[in-house]
C-alpha positions as CSV (number, residue, x, y, z in Angstrom):
1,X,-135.2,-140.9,175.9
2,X,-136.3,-139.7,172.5
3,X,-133.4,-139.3,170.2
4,X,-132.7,-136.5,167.8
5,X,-129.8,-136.7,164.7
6,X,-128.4,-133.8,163.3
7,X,-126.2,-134.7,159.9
8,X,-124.9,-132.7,157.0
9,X,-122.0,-132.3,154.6
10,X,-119.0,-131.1,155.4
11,X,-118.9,-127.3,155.6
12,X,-123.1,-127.4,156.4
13,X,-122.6,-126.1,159.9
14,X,-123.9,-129.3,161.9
15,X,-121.7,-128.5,164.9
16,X,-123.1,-124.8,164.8
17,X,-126.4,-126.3,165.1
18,X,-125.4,-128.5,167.6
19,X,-124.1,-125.6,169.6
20,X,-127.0,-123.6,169.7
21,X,-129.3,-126.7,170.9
22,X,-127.1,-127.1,173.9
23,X,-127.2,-123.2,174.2
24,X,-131.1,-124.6,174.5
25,X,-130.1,-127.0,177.3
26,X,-130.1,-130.0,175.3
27,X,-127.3,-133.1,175.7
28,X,-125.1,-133.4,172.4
29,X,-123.1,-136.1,171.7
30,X,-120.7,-135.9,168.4
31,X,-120.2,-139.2,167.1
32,X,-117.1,-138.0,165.3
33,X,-115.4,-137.0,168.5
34,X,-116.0,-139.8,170.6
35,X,-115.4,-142.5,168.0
36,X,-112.1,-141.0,168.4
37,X,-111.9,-141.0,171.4
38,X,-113.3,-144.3,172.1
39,X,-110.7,-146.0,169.9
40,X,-107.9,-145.0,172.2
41,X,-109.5,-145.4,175.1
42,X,-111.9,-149.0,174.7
43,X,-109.7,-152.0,175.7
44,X,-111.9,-154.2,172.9
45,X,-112.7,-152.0,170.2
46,X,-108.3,-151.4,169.8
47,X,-107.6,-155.0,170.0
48,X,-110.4,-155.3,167.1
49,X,-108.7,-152.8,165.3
50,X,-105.0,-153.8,165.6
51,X,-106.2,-157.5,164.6
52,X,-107.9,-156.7,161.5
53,X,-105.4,-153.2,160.7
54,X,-102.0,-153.9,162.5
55,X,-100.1,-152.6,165.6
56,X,-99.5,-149.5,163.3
57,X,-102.5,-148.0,164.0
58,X,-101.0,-147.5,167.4
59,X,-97.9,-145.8,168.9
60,X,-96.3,-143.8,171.4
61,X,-99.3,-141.0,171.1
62,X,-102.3,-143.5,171.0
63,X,-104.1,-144.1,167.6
64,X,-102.2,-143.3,164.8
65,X,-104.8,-141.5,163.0
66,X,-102.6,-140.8,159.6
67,X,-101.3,-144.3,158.9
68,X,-105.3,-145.5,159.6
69,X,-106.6,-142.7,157.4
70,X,-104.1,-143.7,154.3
71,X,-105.8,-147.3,154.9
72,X,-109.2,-146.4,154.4
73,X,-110.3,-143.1,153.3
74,X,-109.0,-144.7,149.4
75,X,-110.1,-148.0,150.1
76,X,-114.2,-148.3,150.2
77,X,-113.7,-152.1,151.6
78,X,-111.1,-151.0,154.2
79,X,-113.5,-147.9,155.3
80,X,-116.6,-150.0,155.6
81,X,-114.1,-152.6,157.6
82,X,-113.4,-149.8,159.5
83,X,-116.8,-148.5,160.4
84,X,-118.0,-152.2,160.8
85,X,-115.6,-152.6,164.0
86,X,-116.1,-148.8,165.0
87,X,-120.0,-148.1,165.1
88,X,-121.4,-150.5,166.8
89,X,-119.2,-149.3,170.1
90,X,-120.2,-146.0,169.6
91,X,-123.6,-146.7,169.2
92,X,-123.8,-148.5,172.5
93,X,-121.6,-145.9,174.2
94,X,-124.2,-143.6,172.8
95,X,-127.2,-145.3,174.2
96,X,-125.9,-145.9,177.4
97,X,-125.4,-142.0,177.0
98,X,-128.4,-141.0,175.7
99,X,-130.5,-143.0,178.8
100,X,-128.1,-140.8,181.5
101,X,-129.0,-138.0,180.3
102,X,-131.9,-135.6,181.3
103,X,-134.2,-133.3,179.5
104,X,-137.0,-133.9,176.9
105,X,-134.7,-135.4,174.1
106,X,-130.6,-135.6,173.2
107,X,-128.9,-134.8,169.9
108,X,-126.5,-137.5,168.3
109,X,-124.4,-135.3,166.0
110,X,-122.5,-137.8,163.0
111,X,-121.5,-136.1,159.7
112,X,-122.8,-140.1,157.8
113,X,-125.5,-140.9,160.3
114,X,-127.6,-142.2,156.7
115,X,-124.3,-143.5,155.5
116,X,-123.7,-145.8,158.6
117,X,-126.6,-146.9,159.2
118,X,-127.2,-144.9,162.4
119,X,-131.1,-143.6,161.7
120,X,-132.4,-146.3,163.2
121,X,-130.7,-145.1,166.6
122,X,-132.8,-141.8,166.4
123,X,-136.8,-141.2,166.5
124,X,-136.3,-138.4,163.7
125,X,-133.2,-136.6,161.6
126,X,-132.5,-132.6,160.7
127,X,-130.1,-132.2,158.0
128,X,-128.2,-129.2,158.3
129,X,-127.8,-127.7,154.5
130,X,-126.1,-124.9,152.6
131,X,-124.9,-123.5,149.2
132,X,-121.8,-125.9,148.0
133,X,-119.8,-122.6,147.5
134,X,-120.3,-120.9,151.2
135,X,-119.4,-124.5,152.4
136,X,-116.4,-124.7,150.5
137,X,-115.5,-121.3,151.9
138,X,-115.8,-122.4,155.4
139,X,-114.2,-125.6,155.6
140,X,-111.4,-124.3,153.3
141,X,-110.7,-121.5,156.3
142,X,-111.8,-123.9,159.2
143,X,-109.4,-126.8,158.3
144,X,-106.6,-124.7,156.3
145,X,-107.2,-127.0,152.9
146,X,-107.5,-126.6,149.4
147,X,-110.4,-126.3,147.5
148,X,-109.9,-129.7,145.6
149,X,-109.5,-131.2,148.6
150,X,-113.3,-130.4,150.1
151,X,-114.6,-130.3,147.0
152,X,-113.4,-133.9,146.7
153,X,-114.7,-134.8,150.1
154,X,-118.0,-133.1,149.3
155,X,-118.2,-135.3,146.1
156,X,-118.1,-138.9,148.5
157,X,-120.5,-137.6,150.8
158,X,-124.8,-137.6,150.7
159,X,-125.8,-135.0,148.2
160,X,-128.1,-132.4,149.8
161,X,-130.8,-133.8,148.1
162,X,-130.8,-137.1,149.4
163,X,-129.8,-135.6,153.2
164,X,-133.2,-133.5,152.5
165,X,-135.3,-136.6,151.0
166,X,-134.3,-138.6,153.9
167,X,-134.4,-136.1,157.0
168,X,-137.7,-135.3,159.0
169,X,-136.4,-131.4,158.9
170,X,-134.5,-129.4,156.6
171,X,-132.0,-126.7,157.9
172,X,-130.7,-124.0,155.6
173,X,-127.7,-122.9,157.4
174,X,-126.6,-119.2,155.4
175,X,-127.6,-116.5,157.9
176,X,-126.5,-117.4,161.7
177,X,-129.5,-114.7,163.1
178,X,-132.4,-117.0,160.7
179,X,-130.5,-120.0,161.8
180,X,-130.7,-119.4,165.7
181,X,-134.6,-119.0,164.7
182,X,-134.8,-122.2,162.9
183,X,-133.3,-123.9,165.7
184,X,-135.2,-122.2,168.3
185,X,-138.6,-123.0,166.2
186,X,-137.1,-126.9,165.8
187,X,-136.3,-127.1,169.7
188,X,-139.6,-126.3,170.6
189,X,-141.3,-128.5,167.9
190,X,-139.6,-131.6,169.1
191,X,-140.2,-130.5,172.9
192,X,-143.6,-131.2,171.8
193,X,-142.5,-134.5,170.1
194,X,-141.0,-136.6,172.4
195,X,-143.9,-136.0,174.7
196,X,-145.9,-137.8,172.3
């Protein structure tokens, strides 16, 4: 199955991308999502979490995602600790995924697919891109924080630059109707592709 990753800062638009490829009839799976869900749900992957983190990463509710967010999102050893337990079961859940599905290629959607290491999982990347300020704008009104706090997260993520340098396609995401076109034009070009 030929494999597709869409990435991009926060406030880029990766999941509207990602909507409008399944709109195309293409399989998406968000790594961010099912990480989540994969570290309540996967027997081993919590038992290698609790022995390295501590029961408090679990309760009443399932993962405690607050206490294990205060662990690592200030701690660059503790986050990579993190990440080292996490990916590789997503990855392999992904795969698994990815070779049940149909059609002539799958998306795998991950904000830090350069970041973790996850490239080498695809046959090519799209980065997803926009001005700093319009993504400010929307993440501030999608997830109800201040502006320090995104513009704090969009300092410790992949510049667009380096997303750009290191993608196979470029996405400017400003105008939804060019967008739908880009992505239309995209969908058709790696059609094409992964027949190859």
């Amino acid at each position: 199955m030929y494999k597709v990753g869409i990435t991009g800062g926060i406030g880029s638009g990766k999941s509207t991308v990602c909507a409008m490829f399944e709109e195309l009839g293409v399989a998406v799976y968000n790594s961010d999502v099912r990480a989540k869900e994969l570290m309540t749900t996967d027997t081993a992957l919590r038992e290698a979490i609790v022995e390295r983190f501590g029961t408090e990463c679990y309760n009443a509710d399932g993962l405690n995602r607050s206490y294990l967010a205060e662990r690592v999102f200030s701690n660059g050893e503790e986050l990579a600790a993190l990440n080292g337990i996490v990916h590789p079961a997503v990855m392999a859940d992904f795969e698994a995924w990815a070779e049940s599905s149909a059609g002539s290629y799958v998306v795998l959607e991950s904000a830090i697919l350069f970041e973790a290491g996850l490239e080498g999982s695809v046959d090519m990347v799209i980065a997803v891109l926009a001005p700093q300020e319009l993504r400010i704008e929307r993440a501030m009104a999608r997830d109800g924080a201040q502006r320090e706090q995104i513009e704090a997260r969009i300092r410790s993520q992949m510049s667009d630059d380096e997303l750009a340098d290191r993608a196979k396609y470029v996405v400017i995401n400003i105008d939804i109707d060019d967008l739908r076109e880009d992505v239309e034009q995209l969908h058709r070009r790696i059609c094409y592709d992964s027949r190859a």
